[in-house]
C-alpha positions in Angstrom: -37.4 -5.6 98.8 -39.6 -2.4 100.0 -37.7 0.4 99.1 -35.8 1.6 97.0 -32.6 1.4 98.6 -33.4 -2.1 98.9 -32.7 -2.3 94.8 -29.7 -0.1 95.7 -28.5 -2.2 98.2 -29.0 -5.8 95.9 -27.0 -4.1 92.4 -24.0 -3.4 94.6 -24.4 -6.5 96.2 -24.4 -8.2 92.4 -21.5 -6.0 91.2 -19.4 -7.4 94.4 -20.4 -10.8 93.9 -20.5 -11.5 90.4 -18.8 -8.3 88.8 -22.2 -7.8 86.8 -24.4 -5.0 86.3 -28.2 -5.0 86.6 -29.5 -1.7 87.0 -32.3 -1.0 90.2 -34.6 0.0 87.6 -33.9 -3.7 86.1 -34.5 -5.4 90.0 -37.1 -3.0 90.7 -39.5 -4.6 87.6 -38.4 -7.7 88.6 -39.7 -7.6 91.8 -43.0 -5.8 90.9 -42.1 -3.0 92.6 -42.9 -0.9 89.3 -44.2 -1.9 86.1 -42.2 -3.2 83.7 -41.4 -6.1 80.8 -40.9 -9.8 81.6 -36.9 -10.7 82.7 -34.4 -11.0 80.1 -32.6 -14.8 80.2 -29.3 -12.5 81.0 -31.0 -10.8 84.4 -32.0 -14.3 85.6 -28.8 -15.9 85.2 -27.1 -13.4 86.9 -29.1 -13.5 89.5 -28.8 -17.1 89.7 -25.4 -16.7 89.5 -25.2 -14.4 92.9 -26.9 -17.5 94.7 -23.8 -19.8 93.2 -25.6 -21.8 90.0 -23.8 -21.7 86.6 -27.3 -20.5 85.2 -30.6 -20.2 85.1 -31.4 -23.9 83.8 -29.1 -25.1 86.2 -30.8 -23.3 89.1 -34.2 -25.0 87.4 -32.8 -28.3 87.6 -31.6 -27.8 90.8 -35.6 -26.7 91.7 -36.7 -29.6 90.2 -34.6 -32.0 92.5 -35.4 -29.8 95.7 -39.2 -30.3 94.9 -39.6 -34.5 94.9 -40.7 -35.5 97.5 -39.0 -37.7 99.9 -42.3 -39.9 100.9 -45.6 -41.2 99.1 -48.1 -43.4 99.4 -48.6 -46.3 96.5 -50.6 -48.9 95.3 -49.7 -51.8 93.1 -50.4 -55.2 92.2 -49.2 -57.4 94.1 -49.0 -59.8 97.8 -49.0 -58.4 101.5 -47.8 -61.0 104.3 -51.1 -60.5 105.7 -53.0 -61.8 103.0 -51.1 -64.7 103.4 -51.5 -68.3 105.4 -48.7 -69.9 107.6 -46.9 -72.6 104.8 -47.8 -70.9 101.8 -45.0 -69.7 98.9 -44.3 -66.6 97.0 -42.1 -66.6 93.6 -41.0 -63.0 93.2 -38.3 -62.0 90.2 -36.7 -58.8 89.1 -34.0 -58.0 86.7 -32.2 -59.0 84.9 -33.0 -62.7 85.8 -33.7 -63.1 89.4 -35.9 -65.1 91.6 -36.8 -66.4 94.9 -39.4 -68.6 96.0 -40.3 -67.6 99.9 -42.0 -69.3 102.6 -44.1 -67.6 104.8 -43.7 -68.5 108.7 -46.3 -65.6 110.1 -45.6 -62.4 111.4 -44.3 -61.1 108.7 -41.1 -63.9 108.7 -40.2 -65.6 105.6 -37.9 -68.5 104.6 -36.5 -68.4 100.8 -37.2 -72.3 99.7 -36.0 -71.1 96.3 -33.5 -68.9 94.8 -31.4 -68.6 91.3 -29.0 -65.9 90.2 -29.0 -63.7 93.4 -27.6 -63.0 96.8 -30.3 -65.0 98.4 -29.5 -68.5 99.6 -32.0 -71.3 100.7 -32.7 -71.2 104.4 -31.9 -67.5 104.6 -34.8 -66.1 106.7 -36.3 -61.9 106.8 -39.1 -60.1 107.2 -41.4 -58.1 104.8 -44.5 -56.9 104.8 -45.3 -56.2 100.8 -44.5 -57.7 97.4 -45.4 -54.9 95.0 -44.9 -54.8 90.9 -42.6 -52.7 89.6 -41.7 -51.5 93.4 -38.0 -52.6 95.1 -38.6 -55.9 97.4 -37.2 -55.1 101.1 -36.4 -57.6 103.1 -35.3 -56.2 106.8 -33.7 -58.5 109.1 -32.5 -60.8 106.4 -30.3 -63.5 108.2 -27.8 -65.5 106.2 -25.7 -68.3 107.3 -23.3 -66.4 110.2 -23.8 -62.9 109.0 -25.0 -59.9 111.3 -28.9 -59.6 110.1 -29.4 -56.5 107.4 -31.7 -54.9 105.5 -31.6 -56.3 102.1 -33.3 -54.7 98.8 -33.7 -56.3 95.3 -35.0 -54.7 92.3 -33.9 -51.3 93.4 -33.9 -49.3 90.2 -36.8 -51.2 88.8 -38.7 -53.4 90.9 -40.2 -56.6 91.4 -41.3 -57.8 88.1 -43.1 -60.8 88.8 -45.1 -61.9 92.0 -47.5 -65.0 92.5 -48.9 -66.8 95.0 -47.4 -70.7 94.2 
């Protein structure tokens, strides 16, 4: 937006779209291109409305969603494979009253020993490489029985809440 037919060009373009009127003048102190007053609510939901949101809070929300970001780093409390020794169990829970006991084998490989009110069986076998609080559990190559191997992930929506060296 440089010039003035620029503003021109954008309140025809809203009038097309939306069959709403918001004067140059109005998109011209919006942009800053002269002084003016901060936006009414009405200017930005029709502008918000000429990009296809209901309104202004909905192109917010919207914003909000856009912004997350889709990787992090985090710490926790809890057990990494390589902390532990070739033998050695891990209990592990997570809601709303699951556990499994594992077995470490090295390499990352584990045996479940132990396991009550879940889709883990005894002598399935997976890999994983952490066992964080109040993170999911993933277990990648998870083999049970005659089944293809998959990823499996408990505690999805809250996380592990209980980890322990036995």
């Amino acid at each position: 937006m440089r010039t003035p037919a620029d503003f021109d060009w954008l309140n025809l373009r809203i009038w097309e779209t939306c069959h709403e009127y918001l004067s140059p003048t109005t998109l011209k102190h919006l942009w800053g291109y002269i002084n003016g007053d901060t936006p009414r609510h009405t200017t930005l939901c029709i502008l918000c409305r000429l990009l296809g949101y209901v309104s202004w809070e909905e192109y917010i929300d919207h914003l909000s969603i856009c912004n997350e970001e889709e990787s992090e780093s985090f710490f926790g409390k809890g057990i990494r494979a390589d902390e532990l020794q070739i033998g050695e169990c891990l209990e592990v829970a997570w809601r709303p009253n699951r556990r499994a006991v594992l077995r470490y084998e090295g390499g990352n490989r584990f045996t479940i020993v132990e396991a009550e009110n879940s889709k883990l069986h005894v002598g399935d076998t997976c890999n994983a490489v952490c066992f964080l609080l109040n993170r999911p559990m993933y277990l990648d190559n998870l083999v049970q029985e005659t089944q293809s191997p998959k990823t499996y992930v408990a505690g999805k929506r809250h996380g592990l809440t209980y980890v322990r060296k036995l």
